[in-house]
N, C-alpha and C positions, 0 to 999 in steps of 0.2 A: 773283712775289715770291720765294717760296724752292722753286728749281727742286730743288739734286741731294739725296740723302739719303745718310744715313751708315749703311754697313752695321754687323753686328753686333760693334761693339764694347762695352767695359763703361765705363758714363754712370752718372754720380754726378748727383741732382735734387739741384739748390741754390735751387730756390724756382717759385714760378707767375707768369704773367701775371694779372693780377685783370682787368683793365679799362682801357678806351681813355682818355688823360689831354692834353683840350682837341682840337682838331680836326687838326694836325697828324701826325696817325699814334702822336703817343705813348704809351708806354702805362704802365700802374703795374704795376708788378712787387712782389712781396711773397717777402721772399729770408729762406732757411731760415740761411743765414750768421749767424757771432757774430764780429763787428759785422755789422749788414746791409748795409753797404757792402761786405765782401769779396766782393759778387757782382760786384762792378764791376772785381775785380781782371783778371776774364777777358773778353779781347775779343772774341773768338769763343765764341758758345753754341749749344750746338741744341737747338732746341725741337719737343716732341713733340707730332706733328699728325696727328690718324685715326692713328694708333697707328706711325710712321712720325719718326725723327727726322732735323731739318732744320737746316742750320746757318746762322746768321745773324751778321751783325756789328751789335757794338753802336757807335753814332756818336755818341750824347750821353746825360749823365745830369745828372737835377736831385735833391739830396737834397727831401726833402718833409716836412714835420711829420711826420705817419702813413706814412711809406719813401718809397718812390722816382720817380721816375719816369724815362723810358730810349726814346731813339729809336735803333733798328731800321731798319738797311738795306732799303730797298725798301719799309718799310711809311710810305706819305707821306701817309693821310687816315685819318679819324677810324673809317670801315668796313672798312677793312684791321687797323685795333687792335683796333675791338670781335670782329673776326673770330680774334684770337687769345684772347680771355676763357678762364681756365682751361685754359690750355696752360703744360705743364710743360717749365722751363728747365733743362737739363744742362751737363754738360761731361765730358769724357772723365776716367775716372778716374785715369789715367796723369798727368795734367793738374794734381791736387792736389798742394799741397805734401806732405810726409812729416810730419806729427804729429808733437810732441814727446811724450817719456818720460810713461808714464800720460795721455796725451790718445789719443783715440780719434775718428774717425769714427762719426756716426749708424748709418753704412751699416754698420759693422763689427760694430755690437752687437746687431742683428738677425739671428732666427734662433740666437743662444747660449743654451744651458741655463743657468739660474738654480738656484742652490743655496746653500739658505743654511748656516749656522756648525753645525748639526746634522746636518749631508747631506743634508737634504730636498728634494729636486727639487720645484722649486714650479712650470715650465714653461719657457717659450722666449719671449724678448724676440721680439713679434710688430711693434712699432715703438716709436717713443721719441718724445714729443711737448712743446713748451712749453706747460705749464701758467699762462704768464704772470706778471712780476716778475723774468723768470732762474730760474724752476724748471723742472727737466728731470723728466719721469717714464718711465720703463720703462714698458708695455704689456705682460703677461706673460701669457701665455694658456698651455692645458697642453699637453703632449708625452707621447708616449712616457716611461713611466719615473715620470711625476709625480705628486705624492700625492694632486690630487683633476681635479677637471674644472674649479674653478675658473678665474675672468679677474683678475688684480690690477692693481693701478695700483699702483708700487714706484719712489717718490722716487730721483733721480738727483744721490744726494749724498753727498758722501768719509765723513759718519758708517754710511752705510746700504751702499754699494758697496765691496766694503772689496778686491778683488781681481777683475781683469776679464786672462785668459788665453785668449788668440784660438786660442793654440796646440788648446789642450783645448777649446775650444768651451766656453769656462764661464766664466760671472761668480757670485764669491762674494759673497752678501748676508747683512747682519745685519738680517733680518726672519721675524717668526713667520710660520710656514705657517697660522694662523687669523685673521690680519689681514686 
């Protein structure tokens, strides 16, 4: 099915395989993408298998009420899909378009110190998750430097994020360090 693999270059995940979708090899993919369909923009993916990414072409997609569904080169039955369940879909990060002005990557905000309007280091964006509805939240866990050991959860929203500089490895927030 998917013989050669890709050496170490740097892979942006833009969503998972859930589950095999009807008996022909398809399968449902659940895409981290805003719209979900920008996963579709890329025909070639690799997916991460036993810890090893492989690349695959995609040959057809169906939108679906609840996302997607997506037939995979070489995967032709319904035990070669369930066989990718929670296998994670990349693409080379070279590969993404360029962001516009003040838009960001997920990938970019991970790992920056968070500091709010007081200078208080409250820790480091340990990931970013959809809270569901289109709300975005920071996962902030602590670092070096930070004012307690706390874990926050910190809304991902232009009132609360008021400055995000990749340069300095820092995102400015207006949030109390006791929330």
């Amino acid at each position: 099915m998917l013989a050669e693999q890709v050496d170490n270059q740097d892979i942006t995940v833009l969503g998972k395989v859930t589950t095999a979708f009807g008996i022909k090899g398809w399968v449902k993919v659940y895409s981290y993408t805003d719209p979900m369909t920008n996963i579709l923009e890329y025909k070639s993916w690799l997916l991460r298998i036993n810890g090893q990414w492989k690349p695959v072409k995609v040959v057809g997609s169906k939108l679906q009420t609840k996302g997607l569904a997506v037939a995979l080169e070489g995967v032709n039955d319904r035990d070669q899909a369930l066989a990718l369940r929670q296998v994670e879909i990349g693409v080379p990060t070279s590969d993404l378009p360029e962001p516009d002005e003040d838009e960001y990557y997920w990938f970019q905000l991970e790992g920056l110190k968070v500091v709010n309007t007081q200078g208080v280091v409250l820790g480091q964006v340990e990931e970013l998750f959809d809270s569901g509805g289109g709300n975005q939240v920071l996962k902030v866990g602590p670092c070096e430097g930070s004012i307690d050991k706390a874990q926050r959860l910190i809304p991902y929203a232009e009132a609360i994020v008021l400055e995000v500089d990749l340069e300095s490895s820092e995102i400015q927030v207006d949030w109390e360090a006791d929330f």
